[in-house]
DSSP file (Angstrom, degrees, kcal/mol; ACC not computed):
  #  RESIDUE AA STRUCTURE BP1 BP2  ACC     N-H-->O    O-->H-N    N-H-->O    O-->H-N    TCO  KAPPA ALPHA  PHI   PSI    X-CA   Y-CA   Z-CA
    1    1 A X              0   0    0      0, 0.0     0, 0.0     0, 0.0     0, 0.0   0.000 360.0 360.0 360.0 138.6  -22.8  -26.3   12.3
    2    2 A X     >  -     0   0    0      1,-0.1     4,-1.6     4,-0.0     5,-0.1  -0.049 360.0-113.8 -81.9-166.2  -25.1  -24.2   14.0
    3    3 A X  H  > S+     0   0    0      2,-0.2     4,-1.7     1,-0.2     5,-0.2   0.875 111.3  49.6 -93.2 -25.4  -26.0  -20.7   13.6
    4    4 A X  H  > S+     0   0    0      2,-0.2     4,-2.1     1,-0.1    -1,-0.2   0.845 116.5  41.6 -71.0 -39.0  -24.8  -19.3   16.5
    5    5 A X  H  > S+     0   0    0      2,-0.2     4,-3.1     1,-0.1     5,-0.4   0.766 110.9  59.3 -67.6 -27.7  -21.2  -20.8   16.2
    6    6 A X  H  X S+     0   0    0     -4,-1.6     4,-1.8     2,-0.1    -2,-0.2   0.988 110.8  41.3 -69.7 -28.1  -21.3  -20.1   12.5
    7    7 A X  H  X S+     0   0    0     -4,-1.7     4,-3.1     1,-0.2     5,-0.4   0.977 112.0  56.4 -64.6 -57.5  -21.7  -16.4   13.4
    8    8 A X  H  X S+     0   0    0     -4,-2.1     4,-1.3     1,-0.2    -1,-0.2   0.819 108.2  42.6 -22.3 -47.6  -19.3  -16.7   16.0
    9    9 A X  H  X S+     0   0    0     -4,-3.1     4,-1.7     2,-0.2    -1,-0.2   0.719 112.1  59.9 -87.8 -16.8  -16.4  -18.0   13.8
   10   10 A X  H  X S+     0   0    0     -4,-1.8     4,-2.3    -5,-0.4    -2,-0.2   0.974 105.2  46.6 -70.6 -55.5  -17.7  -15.2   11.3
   11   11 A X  H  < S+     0   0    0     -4,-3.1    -2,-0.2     1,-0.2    -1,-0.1   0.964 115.1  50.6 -40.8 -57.2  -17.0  -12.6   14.0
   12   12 A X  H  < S+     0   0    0     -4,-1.3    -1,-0.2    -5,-0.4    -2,-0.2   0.888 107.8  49.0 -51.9 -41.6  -13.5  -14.2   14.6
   13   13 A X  H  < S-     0   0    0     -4,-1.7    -1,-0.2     1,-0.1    -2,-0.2   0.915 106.3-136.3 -72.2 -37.7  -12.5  -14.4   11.4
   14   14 A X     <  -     0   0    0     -4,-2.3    -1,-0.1    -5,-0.2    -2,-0.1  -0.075  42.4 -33.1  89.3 167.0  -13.2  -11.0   10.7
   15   15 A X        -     0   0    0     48,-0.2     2,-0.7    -4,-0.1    -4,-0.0  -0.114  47.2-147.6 -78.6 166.8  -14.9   -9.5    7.7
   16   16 A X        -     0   0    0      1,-0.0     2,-0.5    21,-0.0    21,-0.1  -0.908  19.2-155.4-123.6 127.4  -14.4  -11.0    4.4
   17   17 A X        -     0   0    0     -2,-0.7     4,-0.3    19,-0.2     3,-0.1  -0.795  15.8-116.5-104.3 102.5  -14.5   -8.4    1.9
   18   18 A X    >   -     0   0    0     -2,-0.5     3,-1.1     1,-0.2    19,-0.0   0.058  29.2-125.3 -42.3 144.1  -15.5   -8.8   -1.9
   19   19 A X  T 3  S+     0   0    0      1,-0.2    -1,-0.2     5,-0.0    18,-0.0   0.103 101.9  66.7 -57.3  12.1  -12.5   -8.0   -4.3
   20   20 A X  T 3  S+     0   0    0     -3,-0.1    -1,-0.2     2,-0.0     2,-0.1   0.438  71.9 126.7-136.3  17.8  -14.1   -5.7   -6.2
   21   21 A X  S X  S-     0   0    0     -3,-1.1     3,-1.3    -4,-0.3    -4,-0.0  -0.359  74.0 -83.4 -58.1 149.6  -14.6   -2.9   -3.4
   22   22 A X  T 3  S+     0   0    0      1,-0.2    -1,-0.1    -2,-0.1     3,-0.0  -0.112 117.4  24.1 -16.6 136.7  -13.4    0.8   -4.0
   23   23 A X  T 3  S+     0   0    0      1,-0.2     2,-0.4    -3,-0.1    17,-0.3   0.286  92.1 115.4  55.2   5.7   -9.9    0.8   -3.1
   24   24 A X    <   -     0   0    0     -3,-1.3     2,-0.3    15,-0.1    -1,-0.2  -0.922  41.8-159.1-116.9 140.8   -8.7   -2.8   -3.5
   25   25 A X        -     0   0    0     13,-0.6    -4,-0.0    -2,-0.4     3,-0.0  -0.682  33.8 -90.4-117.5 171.6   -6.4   -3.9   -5.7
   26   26 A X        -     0   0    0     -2,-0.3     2,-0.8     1,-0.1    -1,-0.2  -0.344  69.0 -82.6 -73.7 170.8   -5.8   -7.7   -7.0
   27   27 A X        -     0   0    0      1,-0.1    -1,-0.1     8,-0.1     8,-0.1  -0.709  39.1-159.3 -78.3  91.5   -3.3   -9.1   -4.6
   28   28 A X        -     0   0    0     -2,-0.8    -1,-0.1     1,-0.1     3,-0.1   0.296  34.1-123.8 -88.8 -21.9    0.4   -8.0   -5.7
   29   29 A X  S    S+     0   0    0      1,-0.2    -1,-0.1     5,-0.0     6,-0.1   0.199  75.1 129.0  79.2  -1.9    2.1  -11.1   -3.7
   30   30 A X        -     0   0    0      1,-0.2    -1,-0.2     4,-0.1     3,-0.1  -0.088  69.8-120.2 -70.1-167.8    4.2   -7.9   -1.8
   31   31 A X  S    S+     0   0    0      1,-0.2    -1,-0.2    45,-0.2    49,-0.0   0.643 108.5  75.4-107.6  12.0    4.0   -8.2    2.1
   32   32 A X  S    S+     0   0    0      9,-0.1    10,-1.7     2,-0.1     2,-0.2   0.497  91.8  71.8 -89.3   2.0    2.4   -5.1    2.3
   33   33 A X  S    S-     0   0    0      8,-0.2     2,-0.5    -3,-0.1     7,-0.2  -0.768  70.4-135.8 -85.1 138.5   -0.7   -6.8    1.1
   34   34 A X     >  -     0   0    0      5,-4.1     4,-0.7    -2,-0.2    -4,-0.1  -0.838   1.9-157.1-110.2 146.5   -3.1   -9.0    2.4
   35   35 A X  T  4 S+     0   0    0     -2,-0.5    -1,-0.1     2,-0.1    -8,-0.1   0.163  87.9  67.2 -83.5  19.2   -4.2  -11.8    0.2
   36   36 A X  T  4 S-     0   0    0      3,-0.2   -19,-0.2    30,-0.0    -1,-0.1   0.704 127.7  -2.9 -97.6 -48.4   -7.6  -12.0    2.4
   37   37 A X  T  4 S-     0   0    0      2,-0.2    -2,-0.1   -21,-0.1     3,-0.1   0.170  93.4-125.3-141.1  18.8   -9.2   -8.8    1.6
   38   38 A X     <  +     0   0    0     -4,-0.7   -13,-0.6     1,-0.2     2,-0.3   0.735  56.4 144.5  26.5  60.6   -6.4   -7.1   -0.9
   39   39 A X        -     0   0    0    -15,-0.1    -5,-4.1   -12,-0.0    -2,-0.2  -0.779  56.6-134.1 -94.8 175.8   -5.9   -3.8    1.0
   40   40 A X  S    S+     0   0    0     -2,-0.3    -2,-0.0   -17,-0.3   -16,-0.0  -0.151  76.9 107.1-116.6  18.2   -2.8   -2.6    1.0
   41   41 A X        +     0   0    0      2,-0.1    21,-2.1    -7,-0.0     2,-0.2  -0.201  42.3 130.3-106.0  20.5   -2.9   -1.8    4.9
   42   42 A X  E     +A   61   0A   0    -10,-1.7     2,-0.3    19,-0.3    19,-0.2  -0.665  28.6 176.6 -78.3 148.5   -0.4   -4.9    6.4
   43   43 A X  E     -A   60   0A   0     17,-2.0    17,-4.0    -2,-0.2     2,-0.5  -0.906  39.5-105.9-140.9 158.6    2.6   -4.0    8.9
   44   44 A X  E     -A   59   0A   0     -2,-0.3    15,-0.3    15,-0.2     3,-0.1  -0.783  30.6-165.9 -87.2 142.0    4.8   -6.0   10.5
   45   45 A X  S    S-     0   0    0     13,-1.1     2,-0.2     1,-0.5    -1,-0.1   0.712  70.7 -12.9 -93.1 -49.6    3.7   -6.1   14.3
   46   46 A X  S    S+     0   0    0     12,-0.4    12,-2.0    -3,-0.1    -1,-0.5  -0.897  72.0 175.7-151.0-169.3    6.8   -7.6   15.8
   47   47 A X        -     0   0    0     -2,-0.2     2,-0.3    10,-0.2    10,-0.2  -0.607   6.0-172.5 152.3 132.0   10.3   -9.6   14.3
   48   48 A X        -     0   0    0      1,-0.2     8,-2.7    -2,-0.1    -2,-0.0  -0.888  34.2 -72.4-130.7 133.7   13.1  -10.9   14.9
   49   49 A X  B     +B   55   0A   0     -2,-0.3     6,-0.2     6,-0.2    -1,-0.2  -0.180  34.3 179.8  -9.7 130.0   16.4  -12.4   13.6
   50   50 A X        -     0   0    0      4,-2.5     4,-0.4     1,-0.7     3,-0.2  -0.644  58.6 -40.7-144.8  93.1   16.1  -15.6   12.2
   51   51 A X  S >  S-     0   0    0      1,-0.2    -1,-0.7     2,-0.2     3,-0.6  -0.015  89.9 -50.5  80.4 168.3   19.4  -16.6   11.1
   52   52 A X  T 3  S+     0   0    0      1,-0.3    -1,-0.2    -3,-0.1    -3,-0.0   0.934 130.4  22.8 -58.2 -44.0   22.3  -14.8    9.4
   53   53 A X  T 3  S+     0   0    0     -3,-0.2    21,-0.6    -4,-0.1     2,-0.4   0.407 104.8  49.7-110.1  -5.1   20.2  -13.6    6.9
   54   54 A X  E <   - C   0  73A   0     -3,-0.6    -4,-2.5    -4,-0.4     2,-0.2  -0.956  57.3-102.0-156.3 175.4   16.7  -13.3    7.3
   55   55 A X  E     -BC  49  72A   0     17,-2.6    17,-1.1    -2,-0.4     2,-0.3  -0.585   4.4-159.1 -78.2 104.5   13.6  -12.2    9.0
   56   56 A X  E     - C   0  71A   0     -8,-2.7     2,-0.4    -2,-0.2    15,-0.2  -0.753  36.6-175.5 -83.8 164.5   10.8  -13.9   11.2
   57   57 A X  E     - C   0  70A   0     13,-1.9    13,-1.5    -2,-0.3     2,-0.4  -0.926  27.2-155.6-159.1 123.6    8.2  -11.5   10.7
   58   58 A X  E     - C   0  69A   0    -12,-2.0   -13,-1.1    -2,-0.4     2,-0.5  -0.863  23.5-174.7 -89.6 135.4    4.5  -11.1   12.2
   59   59 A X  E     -AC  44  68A   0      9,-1.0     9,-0.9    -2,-0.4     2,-0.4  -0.978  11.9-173.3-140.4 142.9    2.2   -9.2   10.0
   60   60 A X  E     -AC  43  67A   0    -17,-4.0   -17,-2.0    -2,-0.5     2,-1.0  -0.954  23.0-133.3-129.8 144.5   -1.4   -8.0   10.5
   61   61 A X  E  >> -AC  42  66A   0      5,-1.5     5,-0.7    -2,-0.4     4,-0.7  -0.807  14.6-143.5-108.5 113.2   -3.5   -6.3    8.0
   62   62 A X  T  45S+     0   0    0    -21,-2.1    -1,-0.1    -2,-1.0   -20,-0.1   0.643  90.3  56.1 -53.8 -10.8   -5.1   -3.4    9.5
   63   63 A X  T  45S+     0   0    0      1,-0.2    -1,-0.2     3,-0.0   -48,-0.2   0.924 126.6   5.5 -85.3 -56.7   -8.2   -3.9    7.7
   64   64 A X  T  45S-     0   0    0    -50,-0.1    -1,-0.2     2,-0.0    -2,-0.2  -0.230  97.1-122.9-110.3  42.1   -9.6   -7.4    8.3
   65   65 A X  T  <5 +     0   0    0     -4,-0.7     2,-0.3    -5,-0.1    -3,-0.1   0.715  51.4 154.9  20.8  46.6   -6.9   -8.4   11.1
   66   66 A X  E   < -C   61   0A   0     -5,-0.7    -5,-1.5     2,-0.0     2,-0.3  -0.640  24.2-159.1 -92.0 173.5   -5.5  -11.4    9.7
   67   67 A X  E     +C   60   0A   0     -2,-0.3     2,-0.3    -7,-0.2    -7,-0.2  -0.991  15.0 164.7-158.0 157.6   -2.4  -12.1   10.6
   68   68 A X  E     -C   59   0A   0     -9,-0.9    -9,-1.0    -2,-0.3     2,-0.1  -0.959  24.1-113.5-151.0 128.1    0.7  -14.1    9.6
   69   69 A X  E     +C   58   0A   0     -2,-0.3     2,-0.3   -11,-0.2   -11,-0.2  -0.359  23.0 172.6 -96.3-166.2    4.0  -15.1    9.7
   70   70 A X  E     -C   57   0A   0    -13,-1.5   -13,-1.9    -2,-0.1     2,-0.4  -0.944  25.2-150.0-169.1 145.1    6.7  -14.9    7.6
   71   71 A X  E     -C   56   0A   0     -2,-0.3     2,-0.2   -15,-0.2   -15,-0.2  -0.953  36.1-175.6-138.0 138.5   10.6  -15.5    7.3
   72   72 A X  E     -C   55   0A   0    -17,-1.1   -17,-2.6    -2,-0.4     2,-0.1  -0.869  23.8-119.9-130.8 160.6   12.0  -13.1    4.8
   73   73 A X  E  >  -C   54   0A   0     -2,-0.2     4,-2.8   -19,-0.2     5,-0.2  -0.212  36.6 -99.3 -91.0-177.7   15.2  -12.6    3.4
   74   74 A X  H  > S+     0   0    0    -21,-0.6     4,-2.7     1,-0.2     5,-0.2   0.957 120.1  57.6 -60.4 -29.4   17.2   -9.3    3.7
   75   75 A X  H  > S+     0   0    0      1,-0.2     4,-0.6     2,-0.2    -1,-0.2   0.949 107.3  49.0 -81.4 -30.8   16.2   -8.1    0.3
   76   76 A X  H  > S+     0   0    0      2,-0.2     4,-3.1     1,-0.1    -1,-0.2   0.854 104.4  54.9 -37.1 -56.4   12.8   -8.4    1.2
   77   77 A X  H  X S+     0   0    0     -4,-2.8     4,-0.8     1,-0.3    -2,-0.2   0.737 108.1  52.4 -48.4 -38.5   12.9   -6.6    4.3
   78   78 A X  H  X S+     0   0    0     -4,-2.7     4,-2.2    -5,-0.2    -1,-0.3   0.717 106.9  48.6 -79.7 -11.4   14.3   -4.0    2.5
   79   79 A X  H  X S+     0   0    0     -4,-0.6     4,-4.7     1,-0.2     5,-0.3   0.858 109.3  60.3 -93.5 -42.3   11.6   -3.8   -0.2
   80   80 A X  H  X S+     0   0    0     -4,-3.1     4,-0.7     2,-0.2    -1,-0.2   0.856  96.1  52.8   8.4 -88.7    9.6   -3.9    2.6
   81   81 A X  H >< S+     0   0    0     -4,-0.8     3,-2.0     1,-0.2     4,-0.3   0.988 110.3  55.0 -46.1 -54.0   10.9   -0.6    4.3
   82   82 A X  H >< S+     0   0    0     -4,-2.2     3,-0.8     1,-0.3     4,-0.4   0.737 104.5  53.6 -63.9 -20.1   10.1    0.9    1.0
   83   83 A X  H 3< S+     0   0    0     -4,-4.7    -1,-0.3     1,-0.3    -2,-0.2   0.632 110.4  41.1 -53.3 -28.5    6.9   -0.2    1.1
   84   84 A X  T <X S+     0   0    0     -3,-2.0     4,-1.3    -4,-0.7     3,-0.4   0.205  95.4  83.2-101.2   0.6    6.0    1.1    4.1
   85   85 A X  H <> S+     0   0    0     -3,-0.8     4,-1.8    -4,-0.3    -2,-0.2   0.829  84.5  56.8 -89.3 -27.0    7.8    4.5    3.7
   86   86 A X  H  4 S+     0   0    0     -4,-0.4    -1,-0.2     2,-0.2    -2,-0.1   0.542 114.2  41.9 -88.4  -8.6    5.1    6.3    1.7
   87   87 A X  H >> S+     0   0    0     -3,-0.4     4,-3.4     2,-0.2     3,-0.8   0.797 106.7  64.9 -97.7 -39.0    2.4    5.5    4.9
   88   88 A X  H 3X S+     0   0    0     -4,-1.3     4,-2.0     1,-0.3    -2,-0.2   0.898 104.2  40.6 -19.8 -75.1    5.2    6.4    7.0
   89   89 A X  H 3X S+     0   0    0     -4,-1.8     4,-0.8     2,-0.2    -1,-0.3   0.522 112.7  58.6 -64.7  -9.2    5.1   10.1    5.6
   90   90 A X  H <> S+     0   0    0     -3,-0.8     4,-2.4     3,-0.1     5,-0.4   0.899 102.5  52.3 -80.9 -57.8    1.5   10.1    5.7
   91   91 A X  H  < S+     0   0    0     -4,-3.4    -2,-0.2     1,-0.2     4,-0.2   0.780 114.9  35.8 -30.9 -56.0    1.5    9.4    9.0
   92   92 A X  H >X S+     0   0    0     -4,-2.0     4,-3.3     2,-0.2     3,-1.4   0.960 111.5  58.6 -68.3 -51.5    3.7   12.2   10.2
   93   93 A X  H 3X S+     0   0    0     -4,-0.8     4,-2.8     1,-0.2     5,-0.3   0.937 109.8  46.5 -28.7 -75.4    2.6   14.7    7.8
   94   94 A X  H 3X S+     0   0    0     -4,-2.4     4,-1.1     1,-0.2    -1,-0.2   0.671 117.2  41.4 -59.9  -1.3   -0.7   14.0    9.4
   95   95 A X  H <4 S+     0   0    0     -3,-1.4     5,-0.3    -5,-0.4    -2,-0.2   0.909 112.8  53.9 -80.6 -61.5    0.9   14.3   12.9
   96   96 A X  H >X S+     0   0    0     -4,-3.3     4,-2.9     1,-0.2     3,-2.6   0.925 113.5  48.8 -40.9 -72.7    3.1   17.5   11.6
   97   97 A X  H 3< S+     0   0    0     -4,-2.8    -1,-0.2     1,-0.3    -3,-0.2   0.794 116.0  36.8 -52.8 -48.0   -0.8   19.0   10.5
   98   98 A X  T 3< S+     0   0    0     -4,-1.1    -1,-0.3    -5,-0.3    -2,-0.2   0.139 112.7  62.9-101.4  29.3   -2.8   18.4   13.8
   99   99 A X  T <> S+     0   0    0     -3,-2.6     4,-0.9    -4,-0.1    -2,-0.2   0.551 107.7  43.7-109.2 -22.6    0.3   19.3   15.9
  100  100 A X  T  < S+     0   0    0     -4,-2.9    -2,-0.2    -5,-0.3    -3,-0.1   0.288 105.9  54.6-120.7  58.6    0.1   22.2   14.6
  101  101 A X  T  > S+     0   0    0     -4,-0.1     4,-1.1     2,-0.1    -3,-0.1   0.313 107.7  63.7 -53.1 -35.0   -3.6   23.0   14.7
  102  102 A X  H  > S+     0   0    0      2,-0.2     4,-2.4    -5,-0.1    -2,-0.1   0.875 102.9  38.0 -23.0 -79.7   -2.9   22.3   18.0
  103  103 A X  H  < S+     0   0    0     -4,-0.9     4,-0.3     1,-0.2    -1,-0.1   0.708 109.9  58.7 -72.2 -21.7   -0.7   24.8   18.7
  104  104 A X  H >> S+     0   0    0      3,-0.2     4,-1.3     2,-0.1     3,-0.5   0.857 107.5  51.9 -85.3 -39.8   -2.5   27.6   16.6
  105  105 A X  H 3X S+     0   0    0     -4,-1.1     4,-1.9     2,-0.2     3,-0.4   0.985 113.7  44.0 -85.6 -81.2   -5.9   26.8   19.0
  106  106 A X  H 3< S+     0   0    0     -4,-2.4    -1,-0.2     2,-0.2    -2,-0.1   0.633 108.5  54.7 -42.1 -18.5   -3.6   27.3   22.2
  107  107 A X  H X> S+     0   0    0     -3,-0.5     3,-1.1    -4,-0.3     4,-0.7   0.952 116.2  45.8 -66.5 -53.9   -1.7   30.8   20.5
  108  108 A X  H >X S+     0   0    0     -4,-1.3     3,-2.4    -3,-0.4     4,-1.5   0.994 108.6  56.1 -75.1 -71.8   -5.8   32.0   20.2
  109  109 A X  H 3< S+     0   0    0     -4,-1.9    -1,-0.3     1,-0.3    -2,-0.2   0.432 109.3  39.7 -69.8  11.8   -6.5   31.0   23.4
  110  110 A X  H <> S+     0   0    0     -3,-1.1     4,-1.9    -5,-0.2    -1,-0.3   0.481 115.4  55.7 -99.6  -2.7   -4.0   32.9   25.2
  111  111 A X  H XX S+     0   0    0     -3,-2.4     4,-3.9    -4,-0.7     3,-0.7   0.971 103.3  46.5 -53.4 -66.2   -4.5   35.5   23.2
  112  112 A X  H 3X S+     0   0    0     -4,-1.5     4,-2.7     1,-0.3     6,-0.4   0.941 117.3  50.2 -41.7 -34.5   -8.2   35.9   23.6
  113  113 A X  H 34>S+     0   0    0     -5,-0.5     5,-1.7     1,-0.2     6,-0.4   0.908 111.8  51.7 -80.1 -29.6   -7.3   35.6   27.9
  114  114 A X  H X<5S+     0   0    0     -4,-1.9     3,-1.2    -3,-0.7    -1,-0.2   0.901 108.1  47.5 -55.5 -59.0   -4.8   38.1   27.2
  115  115 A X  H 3<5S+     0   0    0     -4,-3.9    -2,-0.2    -5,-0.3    -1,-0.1   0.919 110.0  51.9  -7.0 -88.5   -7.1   40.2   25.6
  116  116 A X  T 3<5S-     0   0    0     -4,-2.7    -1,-0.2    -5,-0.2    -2,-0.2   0.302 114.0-112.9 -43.6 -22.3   -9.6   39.8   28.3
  117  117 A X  T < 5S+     0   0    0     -3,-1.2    -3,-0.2     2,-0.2    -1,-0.2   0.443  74.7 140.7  62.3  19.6   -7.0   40.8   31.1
  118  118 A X      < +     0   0    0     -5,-1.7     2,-0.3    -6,-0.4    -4,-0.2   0.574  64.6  17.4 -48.3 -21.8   -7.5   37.1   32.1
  119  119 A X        -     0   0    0     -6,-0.4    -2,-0.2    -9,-0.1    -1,-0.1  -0.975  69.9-179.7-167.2 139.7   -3.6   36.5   33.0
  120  120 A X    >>  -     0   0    0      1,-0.4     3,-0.7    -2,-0.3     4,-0.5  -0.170  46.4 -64.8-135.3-132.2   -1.0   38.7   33.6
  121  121 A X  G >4 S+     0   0    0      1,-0.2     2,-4.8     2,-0.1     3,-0.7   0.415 125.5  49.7 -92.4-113.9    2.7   38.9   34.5
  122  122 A X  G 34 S+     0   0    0      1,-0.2    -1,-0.2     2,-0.1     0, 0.0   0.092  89.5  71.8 -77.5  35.4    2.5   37.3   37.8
  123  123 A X  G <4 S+     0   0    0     -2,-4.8    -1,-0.2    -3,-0.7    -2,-0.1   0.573 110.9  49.5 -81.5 -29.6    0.4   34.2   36.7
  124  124 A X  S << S+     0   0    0     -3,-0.7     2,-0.3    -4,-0.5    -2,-0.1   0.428  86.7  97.6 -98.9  24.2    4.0   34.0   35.4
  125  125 A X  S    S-     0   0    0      1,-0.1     2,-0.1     2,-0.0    -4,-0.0  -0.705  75.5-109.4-101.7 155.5    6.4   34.5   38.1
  126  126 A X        -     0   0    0     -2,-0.3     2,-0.6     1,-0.1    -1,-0.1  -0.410  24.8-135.3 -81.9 147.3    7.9   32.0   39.9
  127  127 A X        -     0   0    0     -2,-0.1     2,-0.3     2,-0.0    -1,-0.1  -0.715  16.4-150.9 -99.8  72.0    6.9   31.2   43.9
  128  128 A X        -     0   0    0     -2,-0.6     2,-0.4     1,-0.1    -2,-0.0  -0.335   8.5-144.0 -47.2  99.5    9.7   30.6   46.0
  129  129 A X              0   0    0     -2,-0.3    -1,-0.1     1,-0.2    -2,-0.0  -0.533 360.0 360.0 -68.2 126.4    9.1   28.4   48.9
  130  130 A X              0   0    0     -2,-0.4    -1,-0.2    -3,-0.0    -2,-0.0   0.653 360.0 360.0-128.2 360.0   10.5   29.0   51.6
């Protein structure tokens, strides 16, 4: 193989991370794991029915983008959820936090233009076309 295709398929593949990095843990078998690069960063992408009782399931591991699929049963799915519920809350929390930093940055800056005499009541009155 040459060197330019081996790099090539290395780029495709994505990176392959030693086990013994900062924040990996040996591989748990759950699905919220990847067995590639053990973070703990897979979600299901898409999924569907597959029969009375279980799951087709796509999953990609946010770190090194592998991806896989899967048919799981219901009790899985639910272990699953739970798995995914503690990133879940991270997630919002951190939504919750810069929505409102957000909103404290816009309070001060109509303050300060209020201040200033920048805007007054009839920046807010309504214009009736007629």
């Amino acid at each position: 193989m040459t060197g330019k295709l081996r790099q090539l398929l290395r780029r495709l593949r994505g990176p392959l991370l030693p086990l013994g990095d900062a924040g990996r843990t040996r591989w748990d078998g759950r699905l919220v794991s990847c067995s590639i690069c053990r973070s703990r960063t897979v979600n299901p992408v898409d999924w569907h029915e597959s029969g009375e009782r279980h799951w087709w399931v796509m999953l990609r591991c946010g770190e090194c983008a592998w991806v896989r699929e899967a048919v799981i049963t219901e009790a899985e799915a639910r272990q699953l959820e739970r798995d995914l519920e503690p990133g879940l809350r991270q997630i919002a929390a951190a939504a919750d936090k810069l929505d409102r930093e957000l909103m404290a940055w816009d309070v001060a800056i109509f303050l300060d233009a209020l201040e200033r005499d920048l805007i007054g009541p009839a920046d807010f009155a309504r214009h009736l076309r007629r």
